[in-house]
C-alpha positions as CSV (number, residue, x, y, z in Angstrom):
1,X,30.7,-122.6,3.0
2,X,34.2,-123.4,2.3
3,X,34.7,-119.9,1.6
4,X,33.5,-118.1,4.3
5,X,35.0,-120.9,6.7
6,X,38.7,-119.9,5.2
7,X,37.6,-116.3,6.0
8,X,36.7,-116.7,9.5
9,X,39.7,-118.8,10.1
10,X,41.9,-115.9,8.2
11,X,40.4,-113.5,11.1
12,X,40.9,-115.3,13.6
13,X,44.9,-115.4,12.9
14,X,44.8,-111.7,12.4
15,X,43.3,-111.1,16.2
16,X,46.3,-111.4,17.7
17,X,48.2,-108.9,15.8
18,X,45.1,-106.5,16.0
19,X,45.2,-106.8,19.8
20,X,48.7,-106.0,19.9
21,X,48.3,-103.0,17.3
22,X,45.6,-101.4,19.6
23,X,47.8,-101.5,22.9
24,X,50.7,-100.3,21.1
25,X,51.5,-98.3,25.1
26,X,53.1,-100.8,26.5
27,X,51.0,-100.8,29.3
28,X,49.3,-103.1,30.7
29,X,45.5,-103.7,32.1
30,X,45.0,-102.5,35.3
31,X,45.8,-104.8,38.3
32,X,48.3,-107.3,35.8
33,X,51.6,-106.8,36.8
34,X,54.8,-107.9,34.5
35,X,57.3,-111.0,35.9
36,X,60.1,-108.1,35.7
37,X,60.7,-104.6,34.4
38,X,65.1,-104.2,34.4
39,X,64.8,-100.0,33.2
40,X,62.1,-99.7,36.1
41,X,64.0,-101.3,38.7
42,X,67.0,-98.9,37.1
43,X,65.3,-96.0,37.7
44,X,63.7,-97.4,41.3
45,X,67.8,-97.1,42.5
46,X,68.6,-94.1,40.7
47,X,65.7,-92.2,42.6
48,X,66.7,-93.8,45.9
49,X,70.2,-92.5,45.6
50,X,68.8,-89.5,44.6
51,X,66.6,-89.1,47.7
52,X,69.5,-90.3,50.0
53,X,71.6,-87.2,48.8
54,X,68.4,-85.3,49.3
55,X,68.3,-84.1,45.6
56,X,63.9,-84.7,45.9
57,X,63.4,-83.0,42.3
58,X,65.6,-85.6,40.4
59,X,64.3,-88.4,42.3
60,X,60.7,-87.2,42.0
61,X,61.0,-86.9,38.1
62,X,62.3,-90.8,38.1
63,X,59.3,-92.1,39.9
64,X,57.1,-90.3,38.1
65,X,58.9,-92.2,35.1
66,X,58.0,-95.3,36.4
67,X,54.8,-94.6,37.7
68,X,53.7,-93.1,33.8
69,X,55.8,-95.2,31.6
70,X,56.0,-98.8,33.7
71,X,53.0,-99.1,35.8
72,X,52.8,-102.7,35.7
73,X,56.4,-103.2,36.9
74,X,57.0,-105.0,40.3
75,X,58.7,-102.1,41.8
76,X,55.7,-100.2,40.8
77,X,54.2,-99.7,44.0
78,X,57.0,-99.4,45.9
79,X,57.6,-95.7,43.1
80,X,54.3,-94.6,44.1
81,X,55.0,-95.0,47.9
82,X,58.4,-93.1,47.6
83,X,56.3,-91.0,45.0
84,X,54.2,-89.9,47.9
85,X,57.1,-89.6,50.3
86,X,58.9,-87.3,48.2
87,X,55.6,-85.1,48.0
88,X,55.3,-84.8,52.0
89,X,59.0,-84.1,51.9
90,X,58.6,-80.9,49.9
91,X,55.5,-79.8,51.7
92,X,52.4,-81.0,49.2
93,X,50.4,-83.0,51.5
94,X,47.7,-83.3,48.9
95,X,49.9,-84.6,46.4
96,X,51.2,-87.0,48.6
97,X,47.8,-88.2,49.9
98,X,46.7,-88.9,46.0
99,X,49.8,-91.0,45.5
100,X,48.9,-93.1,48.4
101,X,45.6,-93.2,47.6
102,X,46.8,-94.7,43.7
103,X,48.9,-97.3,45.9
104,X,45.7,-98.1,47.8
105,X,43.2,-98.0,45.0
106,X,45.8,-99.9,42.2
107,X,48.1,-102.6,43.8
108,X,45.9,-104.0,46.7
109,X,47.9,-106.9,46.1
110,X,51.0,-105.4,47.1
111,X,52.3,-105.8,50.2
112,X,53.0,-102.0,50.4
113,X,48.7,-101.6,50.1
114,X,49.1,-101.9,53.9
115,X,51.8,-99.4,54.4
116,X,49.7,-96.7,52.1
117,X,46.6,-97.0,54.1
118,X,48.9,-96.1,57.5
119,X,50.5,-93.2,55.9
120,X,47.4,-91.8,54.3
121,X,45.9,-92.1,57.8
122,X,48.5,-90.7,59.6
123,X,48.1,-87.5,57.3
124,X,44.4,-87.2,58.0
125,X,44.7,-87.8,61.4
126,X,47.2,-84.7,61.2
127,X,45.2,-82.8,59.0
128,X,42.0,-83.3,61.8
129,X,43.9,-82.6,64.9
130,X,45.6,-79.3,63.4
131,X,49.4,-80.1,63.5
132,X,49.4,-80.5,59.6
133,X,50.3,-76.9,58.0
134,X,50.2,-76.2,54.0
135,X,51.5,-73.0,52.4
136,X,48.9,-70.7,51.4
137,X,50.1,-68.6,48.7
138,X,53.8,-69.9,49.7
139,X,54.0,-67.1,52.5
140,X,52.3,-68.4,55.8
141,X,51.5,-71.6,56.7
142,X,47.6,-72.6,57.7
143,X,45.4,-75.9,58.6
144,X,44.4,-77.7,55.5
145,X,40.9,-76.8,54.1
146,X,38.0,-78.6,56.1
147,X,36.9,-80.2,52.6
148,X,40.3,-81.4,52.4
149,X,40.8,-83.0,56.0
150,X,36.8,-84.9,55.5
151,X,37.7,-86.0,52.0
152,X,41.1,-87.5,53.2
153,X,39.1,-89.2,56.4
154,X,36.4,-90.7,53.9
155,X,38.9,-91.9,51.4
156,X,40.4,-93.9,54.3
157,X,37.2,-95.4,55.4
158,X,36.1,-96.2,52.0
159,X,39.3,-98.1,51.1
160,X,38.9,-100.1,54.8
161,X,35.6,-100.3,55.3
162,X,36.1,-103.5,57.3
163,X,39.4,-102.6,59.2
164,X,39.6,-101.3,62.4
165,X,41.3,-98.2,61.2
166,X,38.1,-96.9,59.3
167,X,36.2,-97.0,62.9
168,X,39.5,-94.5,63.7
169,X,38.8,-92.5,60.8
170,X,35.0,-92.3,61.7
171,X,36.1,-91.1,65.1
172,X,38.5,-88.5,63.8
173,X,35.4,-87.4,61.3
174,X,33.1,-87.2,64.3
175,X,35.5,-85.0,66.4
176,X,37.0,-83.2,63.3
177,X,33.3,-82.3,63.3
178,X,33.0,-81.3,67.1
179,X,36.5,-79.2,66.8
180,X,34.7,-77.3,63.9
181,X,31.1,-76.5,66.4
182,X,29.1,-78.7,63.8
183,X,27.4,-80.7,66.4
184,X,24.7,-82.5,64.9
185,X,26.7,-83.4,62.3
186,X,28.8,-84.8,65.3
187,X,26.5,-86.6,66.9
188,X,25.1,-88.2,63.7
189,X,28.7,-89.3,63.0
190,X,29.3,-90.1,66.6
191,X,26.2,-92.4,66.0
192,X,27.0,-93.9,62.7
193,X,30.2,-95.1,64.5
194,X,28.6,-97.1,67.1
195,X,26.3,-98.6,64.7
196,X,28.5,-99.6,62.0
197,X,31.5,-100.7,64.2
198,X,30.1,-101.4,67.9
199,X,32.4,-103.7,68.6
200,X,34.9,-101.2,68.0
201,X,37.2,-99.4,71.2
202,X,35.9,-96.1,69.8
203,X,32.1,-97.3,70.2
204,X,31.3,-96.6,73.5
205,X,33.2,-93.1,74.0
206,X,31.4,-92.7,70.8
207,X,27.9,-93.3,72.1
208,X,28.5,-91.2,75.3
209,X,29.5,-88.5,73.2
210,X,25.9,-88.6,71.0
211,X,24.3,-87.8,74.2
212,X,26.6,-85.1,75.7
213,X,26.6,-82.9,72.4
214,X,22.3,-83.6,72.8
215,X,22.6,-82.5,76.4
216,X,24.9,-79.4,75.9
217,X,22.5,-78.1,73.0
218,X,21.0,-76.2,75.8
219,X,24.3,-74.5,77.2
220,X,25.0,-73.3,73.5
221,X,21.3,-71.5,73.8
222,X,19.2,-74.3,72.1
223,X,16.2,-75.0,74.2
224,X,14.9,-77.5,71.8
225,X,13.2,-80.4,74.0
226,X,13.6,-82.7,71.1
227,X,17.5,-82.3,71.4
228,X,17.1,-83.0,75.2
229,X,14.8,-86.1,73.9
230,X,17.5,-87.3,72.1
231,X,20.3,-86.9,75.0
232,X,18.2,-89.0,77.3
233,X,17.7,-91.9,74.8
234,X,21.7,-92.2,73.6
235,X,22.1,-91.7,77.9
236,X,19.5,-94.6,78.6
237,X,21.0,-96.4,75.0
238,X,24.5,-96.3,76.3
239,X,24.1,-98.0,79.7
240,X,21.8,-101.0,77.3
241,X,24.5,-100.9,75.2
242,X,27.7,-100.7,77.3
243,X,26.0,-102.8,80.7
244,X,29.7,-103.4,82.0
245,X,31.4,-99.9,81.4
246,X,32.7,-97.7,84.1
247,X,30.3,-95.0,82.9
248,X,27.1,-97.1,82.6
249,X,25.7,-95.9,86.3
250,X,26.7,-92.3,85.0
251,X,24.9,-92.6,82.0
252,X,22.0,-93.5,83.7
253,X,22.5,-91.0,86.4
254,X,22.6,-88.6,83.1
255,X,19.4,-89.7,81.5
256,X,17.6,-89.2,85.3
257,X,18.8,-85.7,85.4
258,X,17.8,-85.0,81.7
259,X,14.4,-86.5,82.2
260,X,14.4,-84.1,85.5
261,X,15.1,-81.0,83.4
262,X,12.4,-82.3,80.8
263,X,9.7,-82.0,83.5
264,X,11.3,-78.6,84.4
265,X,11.2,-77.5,80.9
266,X,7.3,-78.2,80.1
267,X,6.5,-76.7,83.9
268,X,8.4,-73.3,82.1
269,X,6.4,-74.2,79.1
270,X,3.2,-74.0,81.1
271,X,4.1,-71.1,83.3
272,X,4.2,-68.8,80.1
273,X,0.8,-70.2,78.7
274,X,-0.5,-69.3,81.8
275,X,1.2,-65.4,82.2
276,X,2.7,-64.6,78.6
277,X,0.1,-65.8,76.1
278,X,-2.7,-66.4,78.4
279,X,-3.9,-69.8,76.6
280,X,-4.7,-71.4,79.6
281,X,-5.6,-74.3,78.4
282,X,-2.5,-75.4,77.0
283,X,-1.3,-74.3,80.5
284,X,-3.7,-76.7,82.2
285,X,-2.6,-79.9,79.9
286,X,1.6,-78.7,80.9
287,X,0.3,-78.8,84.6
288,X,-1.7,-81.6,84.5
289,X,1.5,-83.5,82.6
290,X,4.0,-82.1,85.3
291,X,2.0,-83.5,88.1
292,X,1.9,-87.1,86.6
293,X,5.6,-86.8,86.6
294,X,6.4,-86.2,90.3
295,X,8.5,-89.2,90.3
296,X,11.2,-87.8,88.4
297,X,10.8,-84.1,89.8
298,X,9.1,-83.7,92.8
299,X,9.9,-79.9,93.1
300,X,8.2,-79.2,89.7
301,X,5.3,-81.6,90.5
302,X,4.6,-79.6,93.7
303,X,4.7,-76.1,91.7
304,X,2.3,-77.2,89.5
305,X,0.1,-78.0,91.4
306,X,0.0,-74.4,92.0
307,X,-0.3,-72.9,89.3
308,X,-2.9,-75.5,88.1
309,X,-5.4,-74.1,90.6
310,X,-4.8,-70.6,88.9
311,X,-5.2,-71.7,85.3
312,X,-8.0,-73.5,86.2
313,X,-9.4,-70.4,87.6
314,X,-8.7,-68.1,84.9
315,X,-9.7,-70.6,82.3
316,X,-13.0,-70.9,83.9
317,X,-13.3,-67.1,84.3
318,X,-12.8,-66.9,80.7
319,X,-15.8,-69.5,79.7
């Protein structure tokens, strides 16, 4: 017992050294920053006086010093920001974006986290609205890649899910989107923005957007009733929603006028049972519908009643 007890003891006072034999780096755990790093901080002033004489390649290669070989130095943070400065300087967005985003993701506890998070949204707002231009094949300058622009917009929410700015980011998504003619994928966005942040400024535009992109699916030559289903409800949702807003007596002026045009729809629906495909029917049960609807549109109501009498008719003739 003795002897394995003066073993276990014998480890113990060789864990230390085993430790410090395994992270022979010099770097330190993620997240555990040093008290003070004096060939950092020398190289932190070198690259500013570098970047105030505008000479970006030397001062990029000195933050890249600190950021490989002192990452757990105070001044740390402040490298990568300048790190990602430089990079927008010399026209690599991308590379930029990814030093923020190591700011963002690594030192939340810096007081720079803050000024990361603005920058990296600033570039995807940019990126969404057009005005930022990347070199393609270092001839011509173009919009950044759509990937690009919705990666950099759901990196930004990610990091704040719970800040005001990702509601920002969802809207620029939802409208990136739009810009792009992906409306669905609009609208659902639009939608997931008024749910997840509906006490946000963004929410109600947002919600009045869901049902406009519904409503124009049938100006872009999409009949689908379900789509004009869906306009009415976000129309009808926004003025439950939003009881206060300007718009709320549009909105419900909007949702009239779409159920009006629903009625129209199934009276077209029942006009070509009854002449096209002779299923008359089907064309009976539209009229019929129509008719119970002649609240909402009176006109329709009164032209099925027409047309009843002659599906009626034939559908009779046909038994």
């Amino acid at each position: 017992m003795r002897l394995n007890l003066h073993l276990l003891l014998s480890a113990a006072a060789l864990l230390p050294l085993t430790m410090c034999q395994q992270n022979n780096s010099g770097l330190l755990p993620a997240g555990v920053m040093q008290a003070a790093d004096p060939a950092a901080d020398a190289l932190l002033a070198e690259a500013k006086a570098c970047m105030a004489a505008d000479e970006l390649g030397d001062a990029k290669d000195k933050l890249k010093k600190i950021a490989l070989n002192h990452s757990a130095a105070p001044c740390a943070p402040e490298a990568r920001l300048l790190l990602g400065d430089v990079y927008e300087k010399q026209g690599l967005p991308r590379d930029a974006f990814d030093e923020y985003e190591k700011v963002v993701t690594r030192y939340q506890a810096s007081p720079l986290y803050t000024q990361a998070l603005d920058r990296q949204l600033a570039m995807a707002m940019a990126a969404a609205e057009g005005k930022l231009k990347v070199k393609v094949l270092g001839l011509w300058s173009a919009e950044l890649e759509s990937s690009a622009v919705e990666q950099w917009l759901t990196s930004v929410i990610s990091n704040a899910p719970y800040n005001d700015m990702a509601a920002t980011a969802t809207s620029l998504l939802a409208r990136y989107r739009l810009r792009k003619d992906r409306y669905e994928e609009a609208a659902m966005t639009f939608a997931a923005l008024v749910e997840k942040y509906p006490d946000s400024r963004y929410a109600p535009e947002a919600q009045l957007m869901v049902a406009q992109i519904w409503a124009g699916s049938r100006t872009r030559g999409n009949q689908n009733l379900a789509n004009l289903v869906r306009a009415q409800e976000a129309y009808e949702e926004f003025s439950l929603r939003f009881p206060k807003h300007p718009d709320a007596g549009k909105a419900l002026k909007e949702a009239s006028d779409v159920r009006r045009l629903l009625v129209q729809q199934e009276l077209e629906t029942g006009r070509y049972y009854l002449e096209r495909s002779r299923e008359y029917g089907a064309a009976q049960f539209c009229f019929e519908n129509v008719i119970r609807q002649k609240s909402i549109n009176p006109a329709a109501a009164a032209e099925a009643e027409k047309l009843l009498q002659v599906a009626r008719t034939k559908l009779a003739t046909q038994k």
